[in-house]
N, C-alpha and C positions, 0 to 999 in steps of 0.2 A: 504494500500500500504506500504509495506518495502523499507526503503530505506537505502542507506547504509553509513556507520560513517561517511566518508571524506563527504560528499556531506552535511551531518547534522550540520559538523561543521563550515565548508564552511556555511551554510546558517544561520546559528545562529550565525556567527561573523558580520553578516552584516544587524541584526536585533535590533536596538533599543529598551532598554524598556521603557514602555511608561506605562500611567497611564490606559489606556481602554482597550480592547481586541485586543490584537495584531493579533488575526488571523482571525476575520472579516473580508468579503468582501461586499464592499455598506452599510457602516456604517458609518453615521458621527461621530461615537463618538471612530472608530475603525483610529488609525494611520497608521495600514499596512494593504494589502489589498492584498488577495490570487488568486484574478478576480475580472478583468475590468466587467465596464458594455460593456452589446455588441451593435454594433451600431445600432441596428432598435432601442433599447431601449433611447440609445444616441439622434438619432434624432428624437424621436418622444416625448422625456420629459416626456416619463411616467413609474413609479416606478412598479419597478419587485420583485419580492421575492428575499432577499439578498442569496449571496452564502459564503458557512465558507469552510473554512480550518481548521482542530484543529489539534494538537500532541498530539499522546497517549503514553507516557510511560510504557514500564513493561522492568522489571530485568531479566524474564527467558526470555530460548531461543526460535527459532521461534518453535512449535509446540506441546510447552509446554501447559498443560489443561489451564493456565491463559493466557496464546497470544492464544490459540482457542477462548476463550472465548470472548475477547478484539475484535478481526476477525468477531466474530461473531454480536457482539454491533455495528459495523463499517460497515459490509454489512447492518445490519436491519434500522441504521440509516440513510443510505444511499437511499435504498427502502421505507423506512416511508416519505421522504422527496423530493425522485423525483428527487434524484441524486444533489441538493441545498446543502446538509452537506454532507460533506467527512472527516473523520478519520484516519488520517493514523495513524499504529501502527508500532512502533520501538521498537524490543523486545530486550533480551539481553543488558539490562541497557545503548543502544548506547545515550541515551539520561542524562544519568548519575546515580549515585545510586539512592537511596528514599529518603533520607534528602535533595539531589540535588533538586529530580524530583517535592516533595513539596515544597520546597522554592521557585522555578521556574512558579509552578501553585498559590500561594501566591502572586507574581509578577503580576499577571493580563497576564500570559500565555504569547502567541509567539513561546518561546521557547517548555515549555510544555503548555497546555491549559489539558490535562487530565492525571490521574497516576492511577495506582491501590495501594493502601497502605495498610498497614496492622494494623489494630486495636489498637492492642500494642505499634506500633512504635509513634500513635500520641500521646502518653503520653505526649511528650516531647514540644508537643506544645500549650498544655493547655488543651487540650480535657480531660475531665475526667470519665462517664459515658463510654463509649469505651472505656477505658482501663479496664473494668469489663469484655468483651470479649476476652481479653489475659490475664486471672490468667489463672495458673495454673493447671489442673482436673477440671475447672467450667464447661464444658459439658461434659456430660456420652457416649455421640453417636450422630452420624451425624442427627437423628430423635429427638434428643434433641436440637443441634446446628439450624437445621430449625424453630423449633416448633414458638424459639426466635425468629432468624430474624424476621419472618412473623409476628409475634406479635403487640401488641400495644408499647412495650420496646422496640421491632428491627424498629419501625418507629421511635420513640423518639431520639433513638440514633442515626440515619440515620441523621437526622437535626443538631444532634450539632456541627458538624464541623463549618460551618454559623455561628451557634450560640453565638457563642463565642468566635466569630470572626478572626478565622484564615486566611480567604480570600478562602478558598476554601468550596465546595457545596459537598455532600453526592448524589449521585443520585443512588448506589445499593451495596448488597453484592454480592462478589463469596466465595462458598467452594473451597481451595485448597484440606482440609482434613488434617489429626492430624498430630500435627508433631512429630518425631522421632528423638531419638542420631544415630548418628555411628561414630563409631573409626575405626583408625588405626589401621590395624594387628597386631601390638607385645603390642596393648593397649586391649585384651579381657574384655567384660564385662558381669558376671555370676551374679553378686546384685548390687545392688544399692553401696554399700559399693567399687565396683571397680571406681565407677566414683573418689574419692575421690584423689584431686591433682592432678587430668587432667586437662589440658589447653583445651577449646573449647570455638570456634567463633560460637558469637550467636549474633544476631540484637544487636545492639548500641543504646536499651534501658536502664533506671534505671529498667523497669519492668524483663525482661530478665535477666540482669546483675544479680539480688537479686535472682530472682528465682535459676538459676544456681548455684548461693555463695550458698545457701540454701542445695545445695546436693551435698557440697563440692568441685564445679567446680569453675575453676578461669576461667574466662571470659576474651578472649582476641580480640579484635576489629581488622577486618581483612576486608578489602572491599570483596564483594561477588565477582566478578569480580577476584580475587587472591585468592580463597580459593581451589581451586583443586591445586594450584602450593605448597600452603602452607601446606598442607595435602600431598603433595609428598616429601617436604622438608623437614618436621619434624615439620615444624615449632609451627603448632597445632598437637593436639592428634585427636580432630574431630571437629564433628558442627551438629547441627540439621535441618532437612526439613523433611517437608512431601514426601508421595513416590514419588510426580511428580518431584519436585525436586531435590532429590536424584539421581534417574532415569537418567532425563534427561541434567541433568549436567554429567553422569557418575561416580560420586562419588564413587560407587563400586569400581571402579578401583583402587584408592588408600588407602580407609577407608571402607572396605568388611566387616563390624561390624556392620549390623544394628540393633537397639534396639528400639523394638515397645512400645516404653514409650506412647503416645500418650498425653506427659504433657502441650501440650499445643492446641488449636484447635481455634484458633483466627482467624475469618471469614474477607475476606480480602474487603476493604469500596474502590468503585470508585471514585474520587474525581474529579471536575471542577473545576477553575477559578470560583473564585465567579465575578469578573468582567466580564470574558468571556461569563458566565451564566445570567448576569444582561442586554447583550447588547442583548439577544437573544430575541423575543418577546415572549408572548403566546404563540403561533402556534407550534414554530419551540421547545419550552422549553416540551410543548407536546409530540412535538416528542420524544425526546429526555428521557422523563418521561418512554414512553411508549414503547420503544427499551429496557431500563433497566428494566423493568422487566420480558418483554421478554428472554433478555438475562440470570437473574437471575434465570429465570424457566429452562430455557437452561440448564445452569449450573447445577442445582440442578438434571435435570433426568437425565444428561449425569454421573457427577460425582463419584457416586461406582460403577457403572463394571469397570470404569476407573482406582478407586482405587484398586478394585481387579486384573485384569489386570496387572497394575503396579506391584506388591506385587510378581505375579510370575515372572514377566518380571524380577524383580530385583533379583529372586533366580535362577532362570535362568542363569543369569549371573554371578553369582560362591561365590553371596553375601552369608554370615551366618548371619539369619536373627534369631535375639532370642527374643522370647514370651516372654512377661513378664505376669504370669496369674494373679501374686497380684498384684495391685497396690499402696498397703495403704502403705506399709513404702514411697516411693514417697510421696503421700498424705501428710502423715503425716509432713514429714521434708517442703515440701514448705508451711505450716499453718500460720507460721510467715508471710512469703510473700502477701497471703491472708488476712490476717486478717489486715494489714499496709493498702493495699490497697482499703478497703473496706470504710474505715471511711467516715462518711459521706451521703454513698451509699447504706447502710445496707437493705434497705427496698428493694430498686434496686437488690439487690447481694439475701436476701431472694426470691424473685419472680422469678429471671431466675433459680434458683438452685431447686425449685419445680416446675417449666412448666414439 
């Protein structure tokens, strides 16, 4: 269910945080409560399967391949459960950015109880193994990008959110697909060498930030939410997404420069309340288990004709989309990036680079 801003804020000013799963219903260890018990249950004293409420987080907007996909986790769980868990999903960041939306699911939920995040971005909060799926050219192709996930590496790293203790649970990956530059019109890019002294907004990572410094880009920090107005102002030269993003924010329209770098392909991790996920029993965490990977397969067969799709859709629309066929100066200039970020993980960073 979508809902809309006023009504989200309206209802998160009047939601306490508390230490347990705020959006539990018929949980003693839950403070707020999404539904009553009903009253044959009431008067007869005998215990029902509890009902949830959760908040799903996403940044794009409603129709985008990650709110289908999110839409889709939220009807299965819905149907796995006999209509007891409901999902709502709030697309277009009405529930705040990703540093928000994580700090929010680190809280023990309420406000969010779920996000989709991006691999990369957890750098920042300890995660380290995940940030080996946002270097740089670390996958060749979206058949390389799976082969991981599914692996015995793509479960490893599925757990260490938990693991190391950020407060929030891994329950699956989505493919967005690779992501791309695009510039501004009077900013053309023919080599690598034109990035050189461009301003672009790129995720509010250190992994990100270095990568970009690496091929002469300054990096400038722009909430995603103000990045089409800032690309109409001048204020950046461009920024990167993959094609659904591009697409579906309209970015053509002011930054008609796409550039099929494909430099980074960092598979995007679901995240829970590790609280919210802890109040849940067996049964219901079952579910829950077995919706994401449903959904994950979803994902995965829907994903390229979508990206193909997208690609014309985006030329369509009057973008100048430029090939890049080599990629190794690329390569080569982010190696420093690589090789920083490696340390430690070397054995990890050999095994996914030969799957």
């Amino acid at each position: 269910m979508k809902k809309q801003l006023a009504l989200i804020l309206a209802a998160a000013m009047t939601i306490p945080l508390f230490a347990g799963c705020g959006s539990a219903a018929g949980s003693s260890s839950a403070p707020a409560a999404s539904a009553a018990p009903s009253s044959s249950e009431a008067a007869s004293g005998t215990s029902e399967k509890k009902t949830y409420t959760f908040k799903y987080a996403e940044l794009n907007p409603d129709g985008h391949i990650m709110d289908e996909c999110a839409d889709k986790f939220a009807e299965l769980v819905k149907e796995k459960s006999d209509g007891r868990i409901t999902i709502e999903v709030f697309p277009a960041g009405q529930l705040g950015d990703e540093k928000t939306a994580y700090q929010s699911v680190q809280m023990g939920g309420g406000a969010v109880d779920m996000t989709r995040g991006n691999t990369n971005s957890l750098v920042d909060f300890g995660v380290k193994k995940l940030s080996l799926f946002g270097l740089p050219f670390i996958f060749r192709d979206r058949e390389h990008l799976w082969n991981v996930l599914n692996s015995e590496i793509g479960d490893e790293f599925l757990k260490e959110p938990q693991e190391v203790g950020t407060g929030m649970v891994g329950l699956f990956y989505l493919d967005e697909g690779s992501r791309n530059f695009f510039t501004v019109k009077n900013k053309p890019v023919s080599s690598i060498d034109d990035f050189k002294g461009m301003k672009l907004r790129v995720p509010t990572t250190d992994l990100m930030s270095e990568t970009v410094a690496a091929l002469g880009i300054q990096s400038t920090p722009i909430s995603f939410s103000e990045l089409y107005s800032a690309l109409q102002a001048g204020t950046v030269d461009g920024a990167e997404q993959p094609h659904s993003g591009y697409f579906s924010n309209k970015f053509y329209e002011v930054a008609p420069n796409y550039i099929l770098t494909g430099h980074t392909y960092s598979p995007s991790i679901i995240l829970m309340s590790e609280q919210v996920w802890n109040a849940l029993d067996e049964e219901d965490q079952a579910i829950i288990k077995e919706a994401s990977k449903e959904t994950e397969a979803w994902n995965k067969e829907n994903i390229e004709k979508l990206d193909a799709d997208l690609l014309e859709q985006i030329k369509a629309a009057g973008a100048n989309v430029i090939e890049v066929p080599d990629k190794t100066p690329y390569i080569e200039a982010t190696k420093s990036v690589v090789d920083k970020y490696i340390v430690g993980l070397e054995d990890y960073y050999q095994k996914i680079v030969s799957m």
